[in-house]
ChimeraX commands (.cxc) that place a marker at each C-alpha (Angstrom):
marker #1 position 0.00,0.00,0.00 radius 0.5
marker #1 position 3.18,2.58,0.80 radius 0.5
marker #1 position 4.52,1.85,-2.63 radius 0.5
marker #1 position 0.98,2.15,-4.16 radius 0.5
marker #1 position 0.35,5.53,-2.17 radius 0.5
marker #1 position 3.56,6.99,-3.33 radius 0.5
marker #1 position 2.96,6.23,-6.64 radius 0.5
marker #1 position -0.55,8.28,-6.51 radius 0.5
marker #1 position 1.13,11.58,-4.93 radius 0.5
marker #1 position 3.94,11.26,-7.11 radius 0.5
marker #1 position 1.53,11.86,-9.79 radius 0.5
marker #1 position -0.98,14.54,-8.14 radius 0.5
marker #1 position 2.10,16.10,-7.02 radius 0.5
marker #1 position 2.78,16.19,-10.72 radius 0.5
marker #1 position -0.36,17.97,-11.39 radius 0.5
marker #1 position -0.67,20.29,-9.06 radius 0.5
marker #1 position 2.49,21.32,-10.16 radius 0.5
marker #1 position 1.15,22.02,-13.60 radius 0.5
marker #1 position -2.26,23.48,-12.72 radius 0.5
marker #1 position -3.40,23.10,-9.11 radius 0.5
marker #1 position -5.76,20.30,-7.44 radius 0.5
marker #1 position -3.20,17.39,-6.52 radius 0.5
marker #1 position -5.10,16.82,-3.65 radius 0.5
marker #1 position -8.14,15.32,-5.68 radius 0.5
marker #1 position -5.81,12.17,-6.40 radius 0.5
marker #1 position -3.54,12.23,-2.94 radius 0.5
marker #1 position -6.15,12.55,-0.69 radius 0.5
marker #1 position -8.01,9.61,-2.08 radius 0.5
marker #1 position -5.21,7.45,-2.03 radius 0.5
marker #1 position -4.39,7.81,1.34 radius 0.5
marker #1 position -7.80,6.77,2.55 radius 0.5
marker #1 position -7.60,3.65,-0.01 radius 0.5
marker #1 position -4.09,2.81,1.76 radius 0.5
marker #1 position -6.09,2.54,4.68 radius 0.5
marker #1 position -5.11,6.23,7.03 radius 0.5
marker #1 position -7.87,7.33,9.30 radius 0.5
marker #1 position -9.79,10.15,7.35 radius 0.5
marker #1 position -8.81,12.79,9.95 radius 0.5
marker #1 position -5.09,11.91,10.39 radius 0.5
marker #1 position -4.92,11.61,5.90 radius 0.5
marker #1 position -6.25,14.97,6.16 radius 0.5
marker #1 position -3.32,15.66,7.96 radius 0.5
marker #1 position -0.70,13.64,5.96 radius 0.5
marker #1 position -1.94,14.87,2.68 radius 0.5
marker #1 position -1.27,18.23,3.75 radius 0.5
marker #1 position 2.29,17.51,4.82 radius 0.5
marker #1 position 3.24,15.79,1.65 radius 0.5
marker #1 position 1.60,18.35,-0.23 radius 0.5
marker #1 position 2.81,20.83,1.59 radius 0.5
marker #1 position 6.47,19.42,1.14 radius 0.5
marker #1 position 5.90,19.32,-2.95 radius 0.5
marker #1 position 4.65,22.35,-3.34 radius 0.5
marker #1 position 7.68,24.02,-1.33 radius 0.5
marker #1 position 9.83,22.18,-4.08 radius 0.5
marker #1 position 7.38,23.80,-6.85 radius 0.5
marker #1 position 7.59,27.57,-5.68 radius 0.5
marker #1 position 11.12,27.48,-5.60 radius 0.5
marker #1 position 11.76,26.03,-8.99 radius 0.5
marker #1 position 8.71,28.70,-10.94 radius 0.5
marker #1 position 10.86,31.12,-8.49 radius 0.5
marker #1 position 13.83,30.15,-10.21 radius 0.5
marker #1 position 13.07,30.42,-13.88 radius 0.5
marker #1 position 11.24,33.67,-13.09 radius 0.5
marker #1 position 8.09,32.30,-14.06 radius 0.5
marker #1 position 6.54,34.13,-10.81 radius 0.5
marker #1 position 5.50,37.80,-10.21 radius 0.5
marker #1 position 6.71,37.64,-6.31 radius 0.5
marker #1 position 5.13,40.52,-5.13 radius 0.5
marker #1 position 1.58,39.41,-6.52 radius 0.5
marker #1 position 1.93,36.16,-5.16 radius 0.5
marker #1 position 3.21,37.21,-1.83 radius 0.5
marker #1 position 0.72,40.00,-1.55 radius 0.5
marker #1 position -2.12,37.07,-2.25 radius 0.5
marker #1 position -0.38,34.42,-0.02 radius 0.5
marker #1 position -0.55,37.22,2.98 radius 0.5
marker #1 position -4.46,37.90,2.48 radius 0.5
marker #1 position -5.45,34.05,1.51 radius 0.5
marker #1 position -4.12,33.40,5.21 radius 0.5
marker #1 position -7.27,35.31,6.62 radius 0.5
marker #1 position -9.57,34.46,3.84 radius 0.5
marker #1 position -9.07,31.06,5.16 radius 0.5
marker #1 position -9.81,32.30,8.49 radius 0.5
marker #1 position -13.18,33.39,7.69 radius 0.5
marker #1 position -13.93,30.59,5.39 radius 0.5
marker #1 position -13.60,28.08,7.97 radius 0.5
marker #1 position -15.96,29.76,9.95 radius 0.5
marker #1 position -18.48,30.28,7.38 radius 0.5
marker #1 position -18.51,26.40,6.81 radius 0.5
marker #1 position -20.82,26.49,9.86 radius 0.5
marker #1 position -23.57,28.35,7.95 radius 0.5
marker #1 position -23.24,27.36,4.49 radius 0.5
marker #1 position -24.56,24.03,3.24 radius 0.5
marker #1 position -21.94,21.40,1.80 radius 0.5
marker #1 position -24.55,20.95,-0.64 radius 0.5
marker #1 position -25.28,24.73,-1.76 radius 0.5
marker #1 position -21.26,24.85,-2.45 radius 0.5
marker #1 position -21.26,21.72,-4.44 radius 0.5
marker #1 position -24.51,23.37,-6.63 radius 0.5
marker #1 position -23.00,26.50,-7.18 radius 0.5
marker #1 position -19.48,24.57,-8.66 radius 0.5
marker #1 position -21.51,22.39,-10.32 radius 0.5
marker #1 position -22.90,25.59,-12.19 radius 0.5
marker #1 position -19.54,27.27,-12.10 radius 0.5
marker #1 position -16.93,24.36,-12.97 radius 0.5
marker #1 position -18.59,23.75,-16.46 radius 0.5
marker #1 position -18.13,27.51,-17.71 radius 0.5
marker #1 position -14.78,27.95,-16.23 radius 0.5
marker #1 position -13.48,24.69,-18.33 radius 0.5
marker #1 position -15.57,25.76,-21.49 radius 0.5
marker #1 position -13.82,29.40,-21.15 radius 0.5
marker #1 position -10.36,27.77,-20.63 radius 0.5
marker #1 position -10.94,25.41,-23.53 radius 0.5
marker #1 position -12.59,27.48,-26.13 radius 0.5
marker #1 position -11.13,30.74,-25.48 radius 0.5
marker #1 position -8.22,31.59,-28.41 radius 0.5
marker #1 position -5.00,32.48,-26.86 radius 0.5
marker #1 position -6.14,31.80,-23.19 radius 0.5
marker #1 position -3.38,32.22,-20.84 radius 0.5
marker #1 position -0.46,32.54,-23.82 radius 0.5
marker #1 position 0.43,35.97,-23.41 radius 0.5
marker #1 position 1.50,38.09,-20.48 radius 0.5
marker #1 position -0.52,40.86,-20.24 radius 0.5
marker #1 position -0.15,41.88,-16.38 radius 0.5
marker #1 position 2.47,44.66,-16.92 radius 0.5
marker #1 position -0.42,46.62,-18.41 radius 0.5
marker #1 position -2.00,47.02,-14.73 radius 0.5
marker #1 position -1.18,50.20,-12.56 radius 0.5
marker #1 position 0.64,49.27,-9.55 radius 0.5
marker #1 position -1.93,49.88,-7.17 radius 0.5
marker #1 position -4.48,47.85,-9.10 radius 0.5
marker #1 position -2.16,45.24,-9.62 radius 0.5
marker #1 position -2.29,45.27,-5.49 radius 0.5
marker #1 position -5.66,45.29,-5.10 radius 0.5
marker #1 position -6.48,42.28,-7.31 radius 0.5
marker #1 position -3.42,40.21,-5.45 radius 0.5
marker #1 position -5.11,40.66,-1.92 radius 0.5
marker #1 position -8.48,40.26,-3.80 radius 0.5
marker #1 position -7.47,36.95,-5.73 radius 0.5
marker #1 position -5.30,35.84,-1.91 radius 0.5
marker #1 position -8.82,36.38,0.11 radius 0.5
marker #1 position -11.13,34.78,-2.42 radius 0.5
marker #1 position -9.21,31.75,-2.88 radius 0.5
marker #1 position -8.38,31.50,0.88 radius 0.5
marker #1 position -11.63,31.81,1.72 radius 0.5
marker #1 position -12.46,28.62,-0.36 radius 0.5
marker #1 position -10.13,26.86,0.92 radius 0.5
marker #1 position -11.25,27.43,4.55 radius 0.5
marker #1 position -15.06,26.77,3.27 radius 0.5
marker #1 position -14.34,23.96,1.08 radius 0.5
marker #1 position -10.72,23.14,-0.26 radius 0.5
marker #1 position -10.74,20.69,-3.28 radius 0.5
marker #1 position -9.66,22.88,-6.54 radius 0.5
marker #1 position -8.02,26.24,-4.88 radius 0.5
marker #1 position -4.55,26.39,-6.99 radius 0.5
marker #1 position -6.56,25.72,-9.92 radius 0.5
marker #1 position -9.33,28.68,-8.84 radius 0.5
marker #1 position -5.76,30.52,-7.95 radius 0.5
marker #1 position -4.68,29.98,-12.07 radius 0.5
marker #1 position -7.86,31.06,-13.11 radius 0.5
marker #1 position -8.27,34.16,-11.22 radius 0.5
marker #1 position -4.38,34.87,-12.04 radius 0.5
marker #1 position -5.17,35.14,-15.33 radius 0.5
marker #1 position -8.55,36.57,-16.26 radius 0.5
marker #1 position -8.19,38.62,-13.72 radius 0.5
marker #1 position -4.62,40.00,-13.61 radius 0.5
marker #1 position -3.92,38.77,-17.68 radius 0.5
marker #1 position -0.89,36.42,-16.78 radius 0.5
marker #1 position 0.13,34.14,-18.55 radius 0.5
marker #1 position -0.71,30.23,-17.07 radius 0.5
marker #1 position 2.96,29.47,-16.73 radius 0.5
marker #1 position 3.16,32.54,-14.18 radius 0.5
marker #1 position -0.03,32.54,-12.71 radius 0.5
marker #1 position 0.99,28.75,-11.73 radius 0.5
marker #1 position 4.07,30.13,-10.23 radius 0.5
marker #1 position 1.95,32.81,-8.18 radius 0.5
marker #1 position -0.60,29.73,-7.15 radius 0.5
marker #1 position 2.07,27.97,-5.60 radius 0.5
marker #1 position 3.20,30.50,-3.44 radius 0.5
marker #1 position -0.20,31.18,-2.37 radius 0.5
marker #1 position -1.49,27.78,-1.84 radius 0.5
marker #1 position 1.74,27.21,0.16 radius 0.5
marker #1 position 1.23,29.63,2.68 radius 0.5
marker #1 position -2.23,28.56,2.88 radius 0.5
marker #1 position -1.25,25.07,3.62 radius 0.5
marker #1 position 1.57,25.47,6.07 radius 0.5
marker #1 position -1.02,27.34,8.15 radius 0.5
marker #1 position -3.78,24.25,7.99 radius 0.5
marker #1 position -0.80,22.07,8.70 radius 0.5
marker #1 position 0.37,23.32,11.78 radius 0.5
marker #1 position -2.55,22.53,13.21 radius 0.5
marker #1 position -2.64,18.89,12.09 radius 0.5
marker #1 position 0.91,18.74,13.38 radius 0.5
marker #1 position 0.49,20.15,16.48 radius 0.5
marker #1 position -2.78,17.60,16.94 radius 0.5
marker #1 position -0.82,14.79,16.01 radius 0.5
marker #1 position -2.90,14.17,12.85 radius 0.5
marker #1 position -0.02,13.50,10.59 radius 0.5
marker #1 position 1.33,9.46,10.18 radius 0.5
marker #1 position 4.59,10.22,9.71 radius 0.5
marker #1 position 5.56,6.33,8.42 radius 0.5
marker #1 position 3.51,7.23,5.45 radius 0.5
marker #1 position 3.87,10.71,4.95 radius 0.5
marker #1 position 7.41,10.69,5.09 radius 0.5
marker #1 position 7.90,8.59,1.87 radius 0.5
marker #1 position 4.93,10.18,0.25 radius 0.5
marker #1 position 6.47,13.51,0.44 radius 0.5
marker #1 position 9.79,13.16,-0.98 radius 0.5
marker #1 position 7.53,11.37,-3.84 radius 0.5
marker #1 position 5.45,14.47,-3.82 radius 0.5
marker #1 position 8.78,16.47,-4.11 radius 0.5
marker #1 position 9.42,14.43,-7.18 radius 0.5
marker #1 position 6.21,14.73,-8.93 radius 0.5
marker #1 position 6.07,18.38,-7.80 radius 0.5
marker #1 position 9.98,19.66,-9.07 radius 0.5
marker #1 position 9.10,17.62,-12.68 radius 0.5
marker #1 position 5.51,18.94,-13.52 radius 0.5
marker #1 position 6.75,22.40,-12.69 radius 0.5
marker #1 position 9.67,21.57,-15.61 radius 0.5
marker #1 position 7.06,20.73,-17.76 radius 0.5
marker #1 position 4.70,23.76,-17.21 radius 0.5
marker #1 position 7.88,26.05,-17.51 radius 0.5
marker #1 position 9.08,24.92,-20.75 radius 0.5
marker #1 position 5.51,23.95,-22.56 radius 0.5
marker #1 position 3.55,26.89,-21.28 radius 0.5
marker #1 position -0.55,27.01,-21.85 radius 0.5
marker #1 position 0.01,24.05,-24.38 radius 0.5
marker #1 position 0.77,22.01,-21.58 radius 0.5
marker #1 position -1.20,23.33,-18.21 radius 0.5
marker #1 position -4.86,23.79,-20.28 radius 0.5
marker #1 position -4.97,20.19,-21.02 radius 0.5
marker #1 position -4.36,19.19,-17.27 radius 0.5
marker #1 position -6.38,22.02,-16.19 radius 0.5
marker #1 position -9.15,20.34,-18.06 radius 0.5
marker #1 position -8.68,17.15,-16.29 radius 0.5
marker #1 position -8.56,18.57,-12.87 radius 0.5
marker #1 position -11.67,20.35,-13.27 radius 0.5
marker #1 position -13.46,17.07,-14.32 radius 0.5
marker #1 position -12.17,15.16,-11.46 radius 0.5
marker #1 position -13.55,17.83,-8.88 radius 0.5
marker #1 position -16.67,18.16,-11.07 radius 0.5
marker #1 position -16.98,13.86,-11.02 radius 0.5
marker #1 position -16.56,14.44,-7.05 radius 0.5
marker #1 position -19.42,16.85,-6.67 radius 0.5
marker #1 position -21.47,14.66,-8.59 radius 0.5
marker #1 position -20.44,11.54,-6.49 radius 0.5
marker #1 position -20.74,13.08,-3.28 radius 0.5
marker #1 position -24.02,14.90,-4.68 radius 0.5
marker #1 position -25.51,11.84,-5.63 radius 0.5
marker #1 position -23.75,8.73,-5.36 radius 0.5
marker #1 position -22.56,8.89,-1.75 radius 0.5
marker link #1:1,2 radius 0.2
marker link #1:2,3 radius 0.2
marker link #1:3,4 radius 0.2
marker link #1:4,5 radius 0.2
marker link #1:5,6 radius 0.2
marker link #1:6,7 radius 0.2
marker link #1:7,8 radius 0.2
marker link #1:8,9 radius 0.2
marker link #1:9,10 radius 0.2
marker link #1:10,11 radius 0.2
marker link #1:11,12 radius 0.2
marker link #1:12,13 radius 0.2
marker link #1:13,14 radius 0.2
marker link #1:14,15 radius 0.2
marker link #1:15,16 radius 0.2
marker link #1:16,17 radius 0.2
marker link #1:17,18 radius 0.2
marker link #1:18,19 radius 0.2
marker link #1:19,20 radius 0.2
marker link #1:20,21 radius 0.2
marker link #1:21,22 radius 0.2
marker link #1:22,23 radius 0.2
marker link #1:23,24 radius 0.2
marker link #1:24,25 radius 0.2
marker link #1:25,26 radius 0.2
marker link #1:26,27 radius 0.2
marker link #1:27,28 radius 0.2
marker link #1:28,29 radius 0.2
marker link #1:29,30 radius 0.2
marker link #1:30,31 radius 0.2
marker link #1:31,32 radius 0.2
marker link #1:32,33 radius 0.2
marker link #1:33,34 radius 0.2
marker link #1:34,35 radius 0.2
marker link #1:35,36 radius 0.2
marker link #1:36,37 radius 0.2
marker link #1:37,38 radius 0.2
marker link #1:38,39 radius 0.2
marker link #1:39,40 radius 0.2
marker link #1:40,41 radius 0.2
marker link #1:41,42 radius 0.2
marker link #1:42,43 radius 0.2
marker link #1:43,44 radius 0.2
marker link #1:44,45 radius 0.2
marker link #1:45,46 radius 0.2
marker link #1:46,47 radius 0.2
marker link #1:47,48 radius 0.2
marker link #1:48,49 radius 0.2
marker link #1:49,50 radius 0.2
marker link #1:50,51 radius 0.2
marker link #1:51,52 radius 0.2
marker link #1:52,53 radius 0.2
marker link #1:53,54 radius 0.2
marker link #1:54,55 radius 0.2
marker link #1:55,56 radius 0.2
marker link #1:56,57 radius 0.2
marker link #1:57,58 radius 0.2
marker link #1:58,59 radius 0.2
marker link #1:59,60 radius 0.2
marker link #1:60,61 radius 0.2
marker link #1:61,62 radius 0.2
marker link #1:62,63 radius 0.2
marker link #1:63,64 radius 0.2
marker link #1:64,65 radius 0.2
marker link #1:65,66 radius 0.2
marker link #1:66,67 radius 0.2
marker link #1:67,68 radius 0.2
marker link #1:68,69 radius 0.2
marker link #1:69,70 radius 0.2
marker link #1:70,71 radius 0.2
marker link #1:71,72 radius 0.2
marker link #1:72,73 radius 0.2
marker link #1:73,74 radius 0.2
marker link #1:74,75 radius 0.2
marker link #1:75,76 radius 0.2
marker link #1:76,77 radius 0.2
marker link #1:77,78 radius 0.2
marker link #1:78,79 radius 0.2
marker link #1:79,80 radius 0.2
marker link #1:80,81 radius 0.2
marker link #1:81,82 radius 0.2
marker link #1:82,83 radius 0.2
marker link #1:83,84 radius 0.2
marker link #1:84,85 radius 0.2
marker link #1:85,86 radius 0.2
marker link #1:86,87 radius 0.2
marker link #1:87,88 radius 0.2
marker link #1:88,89 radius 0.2
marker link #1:89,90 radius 0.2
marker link #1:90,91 radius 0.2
marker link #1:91,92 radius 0.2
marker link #1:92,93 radius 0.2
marker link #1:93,94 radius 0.2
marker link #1:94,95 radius 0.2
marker link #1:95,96 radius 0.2
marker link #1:96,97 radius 0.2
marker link #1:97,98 radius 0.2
marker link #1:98,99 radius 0.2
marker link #1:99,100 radius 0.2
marker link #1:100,101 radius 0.2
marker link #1:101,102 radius 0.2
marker link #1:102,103 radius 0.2
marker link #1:103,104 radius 0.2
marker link #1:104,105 radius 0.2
marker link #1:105,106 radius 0.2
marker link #1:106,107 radius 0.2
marker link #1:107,108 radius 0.2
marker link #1:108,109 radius 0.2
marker link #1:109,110 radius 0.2
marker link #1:110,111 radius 0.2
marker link #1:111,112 radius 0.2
marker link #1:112,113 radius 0.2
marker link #1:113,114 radius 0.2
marker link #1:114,115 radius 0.2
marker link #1:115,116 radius 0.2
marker link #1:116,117 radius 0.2
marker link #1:117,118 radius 0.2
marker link #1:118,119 radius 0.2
marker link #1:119,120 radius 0.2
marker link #1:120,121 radius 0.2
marker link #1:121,122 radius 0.2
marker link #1:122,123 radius 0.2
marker link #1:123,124 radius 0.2
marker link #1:124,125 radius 0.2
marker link #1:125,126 radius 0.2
marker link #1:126,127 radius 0.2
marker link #1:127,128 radius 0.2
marker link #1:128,129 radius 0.2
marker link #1:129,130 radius 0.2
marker link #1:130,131 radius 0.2
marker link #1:131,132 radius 0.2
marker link #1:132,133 radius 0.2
marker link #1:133,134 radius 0.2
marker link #1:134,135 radius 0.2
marker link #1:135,136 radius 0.2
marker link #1:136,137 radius 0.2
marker link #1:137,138 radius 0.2
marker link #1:138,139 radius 0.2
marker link #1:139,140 radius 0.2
marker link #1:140,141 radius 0.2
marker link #1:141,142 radius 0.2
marker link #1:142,143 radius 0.2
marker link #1:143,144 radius 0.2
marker link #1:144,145 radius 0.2
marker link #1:145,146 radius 0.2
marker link #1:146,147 radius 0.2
marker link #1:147,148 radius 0.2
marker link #1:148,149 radius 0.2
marker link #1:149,150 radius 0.2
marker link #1:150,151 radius 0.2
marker link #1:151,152 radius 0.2
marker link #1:152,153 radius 0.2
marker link #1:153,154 radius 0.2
marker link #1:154,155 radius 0.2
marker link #1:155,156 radius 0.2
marker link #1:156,157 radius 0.2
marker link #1:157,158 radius 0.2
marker link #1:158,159 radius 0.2
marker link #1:159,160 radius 0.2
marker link #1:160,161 radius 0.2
marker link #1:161,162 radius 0.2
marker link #1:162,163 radius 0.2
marker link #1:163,164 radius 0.2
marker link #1:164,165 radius 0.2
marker link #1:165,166 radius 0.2
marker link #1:166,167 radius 0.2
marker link #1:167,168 radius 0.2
marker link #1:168,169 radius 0.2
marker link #1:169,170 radius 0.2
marker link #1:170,171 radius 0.2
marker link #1:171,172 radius 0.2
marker link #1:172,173 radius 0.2
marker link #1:173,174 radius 0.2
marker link #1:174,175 radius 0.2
marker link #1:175,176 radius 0.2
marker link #1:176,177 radius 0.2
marker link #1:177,178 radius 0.2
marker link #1:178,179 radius 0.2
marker link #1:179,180 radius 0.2
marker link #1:180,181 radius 0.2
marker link #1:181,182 radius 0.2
marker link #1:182,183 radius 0.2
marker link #1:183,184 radius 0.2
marker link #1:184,185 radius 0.2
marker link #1:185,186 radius 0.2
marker link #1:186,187 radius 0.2
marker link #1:187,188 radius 0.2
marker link #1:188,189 radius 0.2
marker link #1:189,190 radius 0.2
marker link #1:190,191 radius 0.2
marker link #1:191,192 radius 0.2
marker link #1:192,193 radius 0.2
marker link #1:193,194 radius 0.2
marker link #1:194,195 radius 0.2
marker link #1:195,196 radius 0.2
marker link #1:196,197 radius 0.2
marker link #1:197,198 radius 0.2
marker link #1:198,199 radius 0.2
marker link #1:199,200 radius 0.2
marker link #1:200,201 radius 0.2
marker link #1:201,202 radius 0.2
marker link #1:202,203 radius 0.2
marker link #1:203,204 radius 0.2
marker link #1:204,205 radius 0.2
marker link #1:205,206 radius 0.2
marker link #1:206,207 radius 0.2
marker link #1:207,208 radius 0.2
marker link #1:208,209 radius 0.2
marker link #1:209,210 radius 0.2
marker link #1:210,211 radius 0.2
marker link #1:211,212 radius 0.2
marker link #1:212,213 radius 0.2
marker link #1:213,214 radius 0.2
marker link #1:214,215 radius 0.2
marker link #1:215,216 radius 0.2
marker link #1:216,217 radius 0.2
marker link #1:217,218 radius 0.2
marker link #1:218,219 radius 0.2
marker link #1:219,220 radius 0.2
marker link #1:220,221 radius 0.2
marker link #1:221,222 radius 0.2
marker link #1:222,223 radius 0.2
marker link #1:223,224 radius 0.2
marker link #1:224,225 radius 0.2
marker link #1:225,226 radius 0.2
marker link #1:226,227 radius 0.2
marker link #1:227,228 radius 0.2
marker link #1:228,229 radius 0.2
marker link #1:229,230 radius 0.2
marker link #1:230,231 radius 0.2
marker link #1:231,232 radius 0.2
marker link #1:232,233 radius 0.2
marker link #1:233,234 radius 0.2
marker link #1:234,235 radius 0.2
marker link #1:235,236 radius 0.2
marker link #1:236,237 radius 0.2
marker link #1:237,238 radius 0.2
marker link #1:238,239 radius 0.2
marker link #1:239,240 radius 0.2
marker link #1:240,241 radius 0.2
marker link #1:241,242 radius 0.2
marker link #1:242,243 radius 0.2
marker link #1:243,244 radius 0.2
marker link #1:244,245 radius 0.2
marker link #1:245,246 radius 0.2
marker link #1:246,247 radius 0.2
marker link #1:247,248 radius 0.2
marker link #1:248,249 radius 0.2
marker link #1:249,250 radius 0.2
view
């Protein structure tokens, strides 16, 4: 089951790398490897967590990453999450899962059918302040999703990146990671500290997630949009086939 479970976040490590929503395969395979659903919460997040570090620093190191917009959203999505969390306790499970059901088709149809989506960077065009404003905008929205539901936020991240701010998807994946990052680290101090985190599996897991996470960031720096639409694509099917499970299947 460890070498089965590794195998599965090397590979959502892989594509969250590329375009967000790992978790949609990791987290799965950590309950099918048999971890208590609270304490994979908890190890997902670490091995995630661990990847994603990996990620940042690589889209860092190309310069396929506007720091100061992801920084600037990675500092707001902190308290977006905050408030999300708490807002779980008056919003329906089932009320999110309608309105994504409603959103998730249009955002893949734009993505898909939209010519020149995400090929050009456009963000230098934006005043400085504005530029600002839509960072901690983009940080809080996304945070707050997070804290209210989770599944999907570095690919909401990407999207908002770049119809929003006109990046490119190579650099609005760079931003994501940064922001999705600092949103995890916070999440997982708390599993830590609760001793929600089985280190025997999450220990191999992440240096597998490290792997999976430093070679699908190659692949979205060199290929570009060719590359992260496709994968895009498939990770908004995936959480679209898991609202419809848990919608209706469950």
């Amino acid at each position: 089951m460890i070498f089965f479970l590794c195998a599965m976040v090397f590979f959502a490590g892989f594509v969250d790398a590329v375009a967000g929503g790992g978790g949609l395969i990791s987290l799965p395979a950590y309950l099918f490897a048999g971890v208590p659903p609270h304490v994979a919460l908890g190890s997902n997040k670490f091995s995630g967590s661990c990847g994603a570090a990996f990620s940042a620093g690589r889209f860092f190191a190309k310069g396929a990453m506007d720091l100061r917009a992801a920084l600037l959203a990675a500092s707001s999505s902190f308290a977006g999450s905050l408030i999300g969390a708490r807002a779980v306790l008056y919003v329906s499970e089932e009320t999110l899962g309608t309105v994504l059901a409603v959103v998730l088709p249009v955002a893949a149809g734009f993505i898909l059918f939209k010519r020149g989506y995400g090929e050009q960077n456009l963000s230098g065009r934006l005043s400085r302040g504005k530029a600002a404003a839509l960072s901690l905008s983009i940080g809080f929205l996304t945070g707050f999703y997070d804290g209210l539901l989770g599944p999907g936020t570095g690919t909401f991240a990407i999207i908002a990146f770049t119809a929003l701010m006109k990046y490119d998807l190579r650099t609005a994946s760079g931003n994501a990671k940064v922001l999705n990052l600092a949103s995890n680290c916070g999440s997982l101090a708390v599993f830590a500290l609760s001793g929600a985190i089985d280190y025997a599996a999450a220990l191999p897991a992440g240096l597998c997630s490290i792997a999976g996470h430093y070679i699908g960031a190659g692949y979205a720096i060199k290929k570009g949009a060719a590359f992260i639409r496709p994968v895009m694509i498939l990770v908004m099917t995936l959480l679209f086939g898991k609202i419809f499970f848990d919608a209706f299947l469950r």
